[in-house]
Structures are given as structure tokens and as C-alpha cells.
Chimera marker file (.cmm) of the C-alpha trace (Angstrom):
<marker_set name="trace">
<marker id="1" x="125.424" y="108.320" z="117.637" r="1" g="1" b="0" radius="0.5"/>
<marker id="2" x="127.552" y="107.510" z="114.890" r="1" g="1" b="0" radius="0.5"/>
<marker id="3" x="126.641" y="103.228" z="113.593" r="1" g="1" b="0" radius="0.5"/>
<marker id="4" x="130.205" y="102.289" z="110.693" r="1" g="1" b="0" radius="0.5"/>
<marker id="5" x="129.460" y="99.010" z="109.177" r="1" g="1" b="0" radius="0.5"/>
<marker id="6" x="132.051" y="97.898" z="106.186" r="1" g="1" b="0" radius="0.5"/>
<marker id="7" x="131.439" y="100.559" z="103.889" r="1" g="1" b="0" radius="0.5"/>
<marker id="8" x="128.289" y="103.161" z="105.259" r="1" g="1" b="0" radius="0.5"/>
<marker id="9" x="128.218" y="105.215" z="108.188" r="1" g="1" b="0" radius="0.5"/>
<marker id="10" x="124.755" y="105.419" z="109.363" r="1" g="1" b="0" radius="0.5"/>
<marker id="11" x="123.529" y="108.567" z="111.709" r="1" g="1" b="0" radius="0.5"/>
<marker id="12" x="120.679" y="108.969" z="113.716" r="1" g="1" b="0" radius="0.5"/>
<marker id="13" x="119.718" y="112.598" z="114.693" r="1" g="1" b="0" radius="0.5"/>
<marker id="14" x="119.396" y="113.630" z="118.510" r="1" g="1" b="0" radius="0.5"/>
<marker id="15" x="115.441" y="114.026" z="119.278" r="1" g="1" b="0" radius="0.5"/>
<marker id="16" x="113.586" y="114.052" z="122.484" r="1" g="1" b="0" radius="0.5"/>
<marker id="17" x="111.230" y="110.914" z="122.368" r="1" g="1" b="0" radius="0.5"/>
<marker id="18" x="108.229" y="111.893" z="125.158" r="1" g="1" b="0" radius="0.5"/>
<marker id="19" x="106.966" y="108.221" z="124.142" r="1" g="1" b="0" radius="0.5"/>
<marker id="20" x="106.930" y="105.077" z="121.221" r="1" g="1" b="0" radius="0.5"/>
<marker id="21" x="109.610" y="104.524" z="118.957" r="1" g="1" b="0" radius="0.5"/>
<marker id="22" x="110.833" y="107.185" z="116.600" r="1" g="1" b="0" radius="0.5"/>
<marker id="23" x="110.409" y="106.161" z="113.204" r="1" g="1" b="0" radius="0.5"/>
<marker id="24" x="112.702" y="105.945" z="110.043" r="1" g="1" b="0" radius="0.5"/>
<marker id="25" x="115.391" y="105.029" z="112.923" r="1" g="1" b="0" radius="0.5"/>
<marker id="26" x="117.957" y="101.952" z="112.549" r="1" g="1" b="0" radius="0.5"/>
<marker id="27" x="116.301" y="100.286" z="115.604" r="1" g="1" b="0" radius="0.5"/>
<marker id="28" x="112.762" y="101.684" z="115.040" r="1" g="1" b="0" radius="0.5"/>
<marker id="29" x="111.571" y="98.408" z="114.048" r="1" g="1" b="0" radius="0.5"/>
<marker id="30" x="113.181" y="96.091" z="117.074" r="1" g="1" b="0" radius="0.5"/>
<marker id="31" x="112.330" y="98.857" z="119.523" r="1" g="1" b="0" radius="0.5"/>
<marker id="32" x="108.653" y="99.187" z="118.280" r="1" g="1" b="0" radius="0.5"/>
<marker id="33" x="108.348" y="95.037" z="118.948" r="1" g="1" b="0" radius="0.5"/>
<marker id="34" x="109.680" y="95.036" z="121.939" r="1" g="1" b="0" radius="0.5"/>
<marker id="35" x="107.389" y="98.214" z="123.261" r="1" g="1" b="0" radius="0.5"/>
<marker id="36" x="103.837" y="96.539" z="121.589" r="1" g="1" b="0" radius="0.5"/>
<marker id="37" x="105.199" y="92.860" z="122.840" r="1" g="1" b="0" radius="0.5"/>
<marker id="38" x="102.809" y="92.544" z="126.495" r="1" g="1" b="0" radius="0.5"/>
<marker id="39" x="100.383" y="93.281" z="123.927" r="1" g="1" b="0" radius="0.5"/>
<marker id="40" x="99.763" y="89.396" z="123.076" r="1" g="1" b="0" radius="0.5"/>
<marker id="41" x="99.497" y="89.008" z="127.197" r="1" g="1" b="0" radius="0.5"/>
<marker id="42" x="95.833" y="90.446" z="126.822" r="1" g="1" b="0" radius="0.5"/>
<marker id="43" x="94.131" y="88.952" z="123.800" r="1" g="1" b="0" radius="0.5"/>
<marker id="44" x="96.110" y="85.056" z="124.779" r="1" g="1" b="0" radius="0.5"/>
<marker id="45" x="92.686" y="83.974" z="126.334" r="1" g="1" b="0" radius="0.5"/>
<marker id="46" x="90.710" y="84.822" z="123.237" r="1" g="1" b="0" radius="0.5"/>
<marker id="47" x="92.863" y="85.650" z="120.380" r="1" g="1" b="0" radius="0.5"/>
<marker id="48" x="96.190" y="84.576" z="118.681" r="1" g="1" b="0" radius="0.5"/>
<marker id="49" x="98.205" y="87.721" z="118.264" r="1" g="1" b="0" radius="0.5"/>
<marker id="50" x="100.974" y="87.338" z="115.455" r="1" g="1" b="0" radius="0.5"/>
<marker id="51" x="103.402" y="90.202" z="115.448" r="1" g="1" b="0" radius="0.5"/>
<marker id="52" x="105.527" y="91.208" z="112.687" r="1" g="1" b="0" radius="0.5"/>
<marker id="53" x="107.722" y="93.912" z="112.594" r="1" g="1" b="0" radius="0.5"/>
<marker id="54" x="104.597" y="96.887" z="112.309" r="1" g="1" b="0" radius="0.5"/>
<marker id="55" x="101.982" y="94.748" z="111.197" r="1" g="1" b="0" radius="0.5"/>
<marker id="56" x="100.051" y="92.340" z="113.908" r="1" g="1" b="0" radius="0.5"/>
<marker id="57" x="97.451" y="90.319" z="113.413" r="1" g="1" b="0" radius="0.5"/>
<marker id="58" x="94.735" y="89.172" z="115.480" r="1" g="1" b="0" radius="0.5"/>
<marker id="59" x="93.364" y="85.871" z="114.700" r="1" g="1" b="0" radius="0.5"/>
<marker id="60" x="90.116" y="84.500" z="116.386" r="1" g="1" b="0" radius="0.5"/>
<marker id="61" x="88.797" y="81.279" z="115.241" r="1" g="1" b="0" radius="0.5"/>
<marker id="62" x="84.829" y="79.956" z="116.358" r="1" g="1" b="0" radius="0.5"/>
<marker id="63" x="82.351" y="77.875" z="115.236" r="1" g="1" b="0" radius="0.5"/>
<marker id="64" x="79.379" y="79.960" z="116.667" r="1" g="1" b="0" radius="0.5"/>
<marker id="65" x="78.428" y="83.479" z="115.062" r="1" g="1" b="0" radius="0.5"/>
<marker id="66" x="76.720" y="85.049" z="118.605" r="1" g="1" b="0" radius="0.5"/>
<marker id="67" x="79.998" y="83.690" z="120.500" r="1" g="1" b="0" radius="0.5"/>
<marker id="68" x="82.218" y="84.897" z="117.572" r="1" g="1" b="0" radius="0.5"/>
<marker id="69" x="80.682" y="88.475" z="118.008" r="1" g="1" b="0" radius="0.5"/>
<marker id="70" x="81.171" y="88.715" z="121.530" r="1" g="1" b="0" radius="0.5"/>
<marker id="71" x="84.515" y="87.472" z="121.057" r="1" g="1" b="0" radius="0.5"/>
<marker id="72" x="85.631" y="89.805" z="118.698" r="1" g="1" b="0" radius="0.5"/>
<marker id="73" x="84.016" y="92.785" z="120.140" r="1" g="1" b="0" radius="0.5"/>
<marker id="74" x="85.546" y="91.775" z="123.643" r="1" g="1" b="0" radius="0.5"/>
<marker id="75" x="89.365" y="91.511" z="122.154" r="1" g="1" b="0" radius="0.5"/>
<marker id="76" x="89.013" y="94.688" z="120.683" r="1" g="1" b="0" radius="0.5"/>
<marker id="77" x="87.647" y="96.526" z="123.294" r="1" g="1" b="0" radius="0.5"/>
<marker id="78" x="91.041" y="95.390" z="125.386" r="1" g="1" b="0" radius="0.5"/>
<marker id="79" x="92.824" y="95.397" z="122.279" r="1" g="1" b="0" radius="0.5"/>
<marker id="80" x="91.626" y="98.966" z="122.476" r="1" g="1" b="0" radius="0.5"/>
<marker id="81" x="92.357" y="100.182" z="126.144" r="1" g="1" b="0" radius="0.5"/>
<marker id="82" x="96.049" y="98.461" z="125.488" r="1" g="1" b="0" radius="0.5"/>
<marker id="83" x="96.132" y="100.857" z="123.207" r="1" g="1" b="0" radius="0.5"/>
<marker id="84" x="94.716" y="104.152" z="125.364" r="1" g="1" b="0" radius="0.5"/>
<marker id="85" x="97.319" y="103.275" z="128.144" r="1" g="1" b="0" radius="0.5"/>
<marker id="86" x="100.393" y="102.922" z="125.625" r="1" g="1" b="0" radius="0.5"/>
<marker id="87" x="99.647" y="106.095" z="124.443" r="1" g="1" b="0" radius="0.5"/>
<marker id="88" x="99.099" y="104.329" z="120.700" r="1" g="1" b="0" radius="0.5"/>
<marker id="89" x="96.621" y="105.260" z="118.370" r="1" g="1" b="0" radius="0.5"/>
<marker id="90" x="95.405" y="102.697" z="115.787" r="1" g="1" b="0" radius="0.5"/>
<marker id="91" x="95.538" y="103.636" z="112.104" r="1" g="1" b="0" radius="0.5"/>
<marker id="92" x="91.748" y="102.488" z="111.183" r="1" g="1" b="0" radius="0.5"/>
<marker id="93" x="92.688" y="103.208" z="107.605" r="1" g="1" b="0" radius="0.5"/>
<marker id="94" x="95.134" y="100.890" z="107.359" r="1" g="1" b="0" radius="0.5"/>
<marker id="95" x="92.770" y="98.411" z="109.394" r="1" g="1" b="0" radius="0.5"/>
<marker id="96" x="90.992" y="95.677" z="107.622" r="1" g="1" b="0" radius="0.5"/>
<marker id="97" x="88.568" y="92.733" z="108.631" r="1" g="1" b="0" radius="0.5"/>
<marker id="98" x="88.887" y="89.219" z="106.396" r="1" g="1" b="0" radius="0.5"/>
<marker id="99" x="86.767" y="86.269" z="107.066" r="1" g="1" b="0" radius="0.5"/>
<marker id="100" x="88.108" y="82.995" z="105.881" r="1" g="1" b="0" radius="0.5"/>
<marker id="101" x="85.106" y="80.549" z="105.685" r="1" g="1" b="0" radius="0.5"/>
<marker id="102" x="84.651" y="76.317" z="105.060" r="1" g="1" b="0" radius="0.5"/>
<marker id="103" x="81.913" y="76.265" z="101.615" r="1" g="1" b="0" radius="0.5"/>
<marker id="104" x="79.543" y="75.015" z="103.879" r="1" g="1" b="0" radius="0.5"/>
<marker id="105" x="79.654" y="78.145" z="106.095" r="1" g="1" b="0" radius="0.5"/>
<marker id="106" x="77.633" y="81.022" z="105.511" r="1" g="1" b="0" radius="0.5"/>
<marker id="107" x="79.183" y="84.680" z="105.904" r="1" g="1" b="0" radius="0.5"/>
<marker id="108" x="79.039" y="85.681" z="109.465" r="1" g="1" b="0" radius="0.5"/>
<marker id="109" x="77.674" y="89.535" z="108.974" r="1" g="1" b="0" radius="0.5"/>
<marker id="110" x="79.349" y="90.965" z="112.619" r="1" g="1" b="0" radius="0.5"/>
<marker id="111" x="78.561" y="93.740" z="114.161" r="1" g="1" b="0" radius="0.5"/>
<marker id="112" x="82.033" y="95.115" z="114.892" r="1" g="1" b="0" radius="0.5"/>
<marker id="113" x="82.990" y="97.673" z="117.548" r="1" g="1" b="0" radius="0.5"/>
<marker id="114" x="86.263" y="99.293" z="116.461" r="1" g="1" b="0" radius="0.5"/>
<marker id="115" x="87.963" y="101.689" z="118.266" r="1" g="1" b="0" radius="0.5"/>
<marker id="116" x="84.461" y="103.811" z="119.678" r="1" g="1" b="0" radius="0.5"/>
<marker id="117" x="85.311" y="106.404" z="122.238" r="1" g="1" b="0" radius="0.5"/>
<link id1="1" id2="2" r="1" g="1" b="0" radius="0.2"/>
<link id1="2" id2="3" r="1" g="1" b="0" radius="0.2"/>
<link id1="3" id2="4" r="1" g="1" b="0" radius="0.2"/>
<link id1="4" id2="5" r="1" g="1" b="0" radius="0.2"/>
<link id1="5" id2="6" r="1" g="1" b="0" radius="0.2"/>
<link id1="6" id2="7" r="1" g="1" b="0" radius="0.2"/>
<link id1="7" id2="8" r="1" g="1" b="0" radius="0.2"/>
<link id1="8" id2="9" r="1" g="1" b="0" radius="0.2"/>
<link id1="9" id2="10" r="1" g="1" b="0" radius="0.2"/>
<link id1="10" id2="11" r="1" g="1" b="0" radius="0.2"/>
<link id1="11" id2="12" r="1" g="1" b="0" radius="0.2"/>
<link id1="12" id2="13" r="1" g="1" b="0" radius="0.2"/>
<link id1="13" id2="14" r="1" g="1" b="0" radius="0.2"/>
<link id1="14" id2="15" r="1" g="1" b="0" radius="0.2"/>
<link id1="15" id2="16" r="1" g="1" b="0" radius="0.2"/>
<link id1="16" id2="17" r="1" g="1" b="0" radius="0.2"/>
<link id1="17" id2="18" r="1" g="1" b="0" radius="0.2"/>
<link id1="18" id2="19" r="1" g="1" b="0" radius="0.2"/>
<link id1="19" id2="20" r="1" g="1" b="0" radius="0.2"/>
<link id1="20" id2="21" r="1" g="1" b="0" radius="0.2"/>
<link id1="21" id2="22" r="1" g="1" b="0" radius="0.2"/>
<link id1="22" id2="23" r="1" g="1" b="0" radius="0.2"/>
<link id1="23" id2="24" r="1" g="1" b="0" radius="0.2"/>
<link id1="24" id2="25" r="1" g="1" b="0" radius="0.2"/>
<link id1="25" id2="26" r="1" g="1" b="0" radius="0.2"/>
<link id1="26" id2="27" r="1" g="1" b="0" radius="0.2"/>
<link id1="27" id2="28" r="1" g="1" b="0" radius="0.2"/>
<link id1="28" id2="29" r="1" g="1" b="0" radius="0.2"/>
<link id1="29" id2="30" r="1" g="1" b="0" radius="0.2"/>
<link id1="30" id2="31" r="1" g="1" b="0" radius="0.2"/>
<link id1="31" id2="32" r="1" g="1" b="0" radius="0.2"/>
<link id1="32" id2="33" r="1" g="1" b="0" radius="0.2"/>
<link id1="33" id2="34" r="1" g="1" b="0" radius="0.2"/>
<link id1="34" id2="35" r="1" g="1" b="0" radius="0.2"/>
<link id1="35" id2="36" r="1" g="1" b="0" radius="0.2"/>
<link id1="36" id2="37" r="1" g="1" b="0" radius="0.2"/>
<link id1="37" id2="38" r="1" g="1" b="0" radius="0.2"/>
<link id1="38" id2="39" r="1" g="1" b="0" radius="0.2"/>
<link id1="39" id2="40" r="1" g="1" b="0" radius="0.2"/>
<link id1="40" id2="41" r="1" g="1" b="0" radius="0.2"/>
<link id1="41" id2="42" r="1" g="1" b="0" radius="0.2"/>
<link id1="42" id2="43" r="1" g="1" b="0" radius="0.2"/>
<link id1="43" id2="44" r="1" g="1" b="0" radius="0.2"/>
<link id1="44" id2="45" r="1" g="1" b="0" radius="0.2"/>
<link id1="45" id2="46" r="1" g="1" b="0" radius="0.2"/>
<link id1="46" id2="47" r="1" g="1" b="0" radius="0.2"/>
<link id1="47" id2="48" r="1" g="1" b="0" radius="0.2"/>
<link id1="48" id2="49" r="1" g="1" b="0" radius="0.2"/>
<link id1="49" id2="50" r="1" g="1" b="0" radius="0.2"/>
<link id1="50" id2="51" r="1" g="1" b="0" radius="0.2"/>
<link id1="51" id2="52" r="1" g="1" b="0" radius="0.2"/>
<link id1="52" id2="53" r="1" g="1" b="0" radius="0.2"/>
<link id1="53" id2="54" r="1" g="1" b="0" radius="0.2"/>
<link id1="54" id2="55" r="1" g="1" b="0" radius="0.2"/>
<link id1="55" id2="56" r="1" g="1" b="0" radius="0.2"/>
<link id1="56" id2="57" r="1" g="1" b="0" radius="0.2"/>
<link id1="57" id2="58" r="1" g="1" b="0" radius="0.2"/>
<link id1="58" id2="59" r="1" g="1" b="0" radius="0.2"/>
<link id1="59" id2="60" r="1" g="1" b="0" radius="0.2"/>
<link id1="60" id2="61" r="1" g="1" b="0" radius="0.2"/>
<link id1="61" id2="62" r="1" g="1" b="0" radius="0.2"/>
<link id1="62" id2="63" r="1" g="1" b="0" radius="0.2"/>
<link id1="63" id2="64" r="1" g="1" b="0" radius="0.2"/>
<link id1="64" id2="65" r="1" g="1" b="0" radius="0.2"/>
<link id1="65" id2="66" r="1" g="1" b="0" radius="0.2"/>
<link id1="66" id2="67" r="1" g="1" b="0" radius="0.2"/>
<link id1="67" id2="68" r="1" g="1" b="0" radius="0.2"/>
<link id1="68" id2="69" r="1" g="1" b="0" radius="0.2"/>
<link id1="69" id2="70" r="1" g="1" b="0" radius="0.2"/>
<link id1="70" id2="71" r="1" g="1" b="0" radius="0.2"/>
<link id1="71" id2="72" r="1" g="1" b="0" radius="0.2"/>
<link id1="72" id2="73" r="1" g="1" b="0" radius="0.2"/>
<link id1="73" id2="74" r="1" g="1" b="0" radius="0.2"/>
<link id1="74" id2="75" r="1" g="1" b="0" radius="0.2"/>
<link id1="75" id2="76" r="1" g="1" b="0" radius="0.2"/>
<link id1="76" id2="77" r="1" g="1" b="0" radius="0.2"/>
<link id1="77" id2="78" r="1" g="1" b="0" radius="0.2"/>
<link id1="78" id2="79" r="1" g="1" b="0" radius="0.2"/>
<link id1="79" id2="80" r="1" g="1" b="0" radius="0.2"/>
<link id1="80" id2="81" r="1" g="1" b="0" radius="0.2"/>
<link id1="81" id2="82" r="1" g="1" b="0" radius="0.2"/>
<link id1="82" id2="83" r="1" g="1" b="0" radius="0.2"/>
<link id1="83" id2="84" r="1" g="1" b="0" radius="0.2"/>
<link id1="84" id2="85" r="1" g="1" b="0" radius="0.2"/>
<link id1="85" id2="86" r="1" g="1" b="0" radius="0.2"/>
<link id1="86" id2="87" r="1" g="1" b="0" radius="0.2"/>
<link id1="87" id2="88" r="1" g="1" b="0" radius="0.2"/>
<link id1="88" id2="89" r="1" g="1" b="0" radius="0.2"/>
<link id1="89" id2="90" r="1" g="1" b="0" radius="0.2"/>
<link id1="90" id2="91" r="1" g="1" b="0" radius="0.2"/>
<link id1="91" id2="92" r="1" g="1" b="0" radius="0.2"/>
<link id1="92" id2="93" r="1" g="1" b="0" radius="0.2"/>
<link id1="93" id2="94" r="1" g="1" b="0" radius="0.2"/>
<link id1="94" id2="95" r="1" g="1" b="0" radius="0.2"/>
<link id1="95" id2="96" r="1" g="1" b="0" radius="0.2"/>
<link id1="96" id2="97" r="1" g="1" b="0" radius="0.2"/>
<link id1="97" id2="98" r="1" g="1" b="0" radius="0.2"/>
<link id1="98" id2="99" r="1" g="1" b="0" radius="0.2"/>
<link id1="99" id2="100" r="1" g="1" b="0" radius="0.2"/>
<link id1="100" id2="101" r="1" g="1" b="0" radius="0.2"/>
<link id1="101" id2="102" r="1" g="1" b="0" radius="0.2"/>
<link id1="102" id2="103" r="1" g="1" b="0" radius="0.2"/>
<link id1="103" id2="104" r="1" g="1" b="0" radius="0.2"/>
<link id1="104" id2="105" r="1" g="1" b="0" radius="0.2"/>
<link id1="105" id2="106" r="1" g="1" b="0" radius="0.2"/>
<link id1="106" id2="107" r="1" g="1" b="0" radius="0.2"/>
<link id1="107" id2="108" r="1" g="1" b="0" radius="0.2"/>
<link id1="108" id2="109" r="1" g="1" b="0" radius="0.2"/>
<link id1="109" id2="110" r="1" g="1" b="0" radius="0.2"/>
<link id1="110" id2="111" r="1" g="1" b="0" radius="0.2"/>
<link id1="111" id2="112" r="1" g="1" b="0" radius="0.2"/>
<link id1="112" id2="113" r="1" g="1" b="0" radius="0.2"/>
<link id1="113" id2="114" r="1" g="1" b="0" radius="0.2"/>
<link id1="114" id2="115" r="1" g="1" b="0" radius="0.2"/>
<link id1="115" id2="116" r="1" g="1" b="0" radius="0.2"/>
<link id1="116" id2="117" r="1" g="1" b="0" radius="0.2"/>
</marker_set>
């Protein structure tokens, strides 16, 4: 497949794709959202998903630390089997956890279930 825009040519090398989006590609990115996009579908009840080209965030927001626990560890766990039946593999070490807390909060120290098989 052959792209010309005003003054590149852009190719793209034949490769059989069993499954996800081959990277490096001109569409990788588009193709990749639109493949992860049901994604937000599962975690709308308890979760804001915000999607951005490769990176997504998962944003849960409570008041209570035993109902933010449960929460979390419930969102992942589907967050989790979305993952098993897409045939996607999270990247736990490019994975990080941030708290953002009012001054009269104290950290919330969760126990967090992350990918377990």
C-alpha cells in the first residue's frame, strides 16, 4: 500500500496480523483506539476511562477507603478479563498508581490486585 502526501511517500510493509494493531504503522494509533474503545463499556458503572491514543486512564473517585478498595480491585479485575478476551497483555511496568488527596485526607494504603492469574 503505497500513502503520497505533497512531498513523502509513505509505505507500509505486507504482514499477517493474527490479532491487535501492528505497531510503528500510519494507522496504528487510530486502529489501536478503535480496537480498545468497548473497553470504557465495562468500567462506566465504576470508573471513568479516559483514552488517549496508547495511554488510558482509569479514574475512580470515593470518599470511603473499604468502598474505594473494593472498587478498585473490582474494575481491575474486569479491567483485567477485558484484557484476557482481547488477547491484550498489560505492560505492568509501564503501570503506575497516583492518589490525589484533599489536606484533610489521610493516604488511603490499598491493597491492590493487579493483573493476578
Amino acid at each position: 500500500m503505497t500513502i503520497t502526501g505533497k512531498t513523502n511517500v509513505h509505505y507500509s510493509r505486507w504482514e499477517l496480523i493474527k490479532q491487535g494493531v501492528p505497531q510503528g504503522s500510519i494507522l496504528g494509533p487510530l486502529l489501536f483506539l478503535l480496537y480498545i474503545n468497548d473497553l470504557t463499556t465495562i468500567t462506566a458503572e465504576n470508573a471513568k476511562l479516559v483514552l488517549y491514543a496508547d495511554d488510558t486512564s482509569l479514574i475512580i473517585t470515593i470518599d470511603n477507603y473499604t468502598e474505594f478498595t473494593i472498587k478498585l480491585n473490582n474494575v481491575l479485575k474486569d479491567v483485567q478479563e477485558w484484557f484476557r478476551s482481547n488477547l491484550l497483555i498489560l505492560n505492568l511496568n509501564k503501570t503506575t498508581y497516583l492518589q490525589f488527596l484533599t489536606k484533610n485526607k489521610q493516604k488511603i494504603d490499598s491493597n491492590i490486585t493487579l493483573m493476578s492469574k
